[in-house]
C-alpha positions, 0 to 999 in steps of 0.5 A, a space after each residue: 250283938 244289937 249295935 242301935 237302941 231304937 228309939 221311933 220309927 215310922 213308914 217313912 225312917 227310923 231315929 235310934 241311938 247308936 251303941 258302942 260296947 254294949 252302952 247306949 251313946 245318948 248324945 246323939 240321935 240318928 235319924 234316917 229318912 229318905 235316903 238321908 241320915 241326920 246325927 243330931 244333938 237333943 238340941 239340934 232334934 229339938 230345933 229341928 221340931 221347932 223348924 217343921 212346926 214354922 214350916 207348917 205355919 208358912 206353907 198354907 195348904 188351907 185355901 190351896 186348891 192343891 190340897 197338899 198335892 203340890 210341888 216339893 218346897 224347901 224345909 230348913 234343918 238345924 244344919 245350915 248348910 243342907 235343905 231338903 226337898 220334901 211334899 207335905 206328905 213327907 214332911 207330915 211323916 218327918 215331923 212324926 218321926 221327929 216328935 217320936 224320937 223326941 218323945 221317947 228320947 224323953 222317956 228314956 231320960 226320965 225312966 233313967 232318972 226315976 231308977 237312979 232315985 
């Protein structure tokens, strides 16, 4: 018996809805990544996309001669008490995976709703 019902995944994690006696529990998504486990509200995956993109805006990779290479920093997530460590090649791989189950999170709402009709 299949107990996820996988949304995305990439190189770097995996976002999948957990499911209990055959339904799919699309209150919340678990996003898995780096050793770490999220379980995020459709809001909270949101926030968490809207944290990465201001993360982007404020690391400015541009004029570093670095290029992306340098040290980890600090991304916030949408739980106030943890911060991750990441580079901006992993962070790259987090906002994808993000996005992804995003997207088809999306997806599979609008599919729902357009069998309901």
């Amino acid at each position: 018996m299949k107990q996820v019902e996988q949304l995305y995944y990439n190189d770097f994690g995996v976002a999948f809805f957990w499911k209990k006696n055959d339904v799919v529990l699309k209150d919340k998504v678990q996003l898995v990544f780096k050793e770490t486990g999220f379980y995020l509200s459709g809001k909270e995956v949101q926030d968490f996309a809207a944290i990465i993109d201001d993360t982007f805006a404020e690391i400015g990779c541009a004029g570093c001669c670095q290029r992306g290479r340098c040290h980890k920093f600090l991304l916030k997530t949408p739980l106030n008490q943890v911060d991750l460590a990441v580079t901006r090649s992993e962070l790259l791989n987090i906002k994808d995976l993000v996005e992804g189950a995003l997207f088809h999170a999306q997806l599979f709402d609008y599919l729902d709703d357009l069998c309901m009709n």
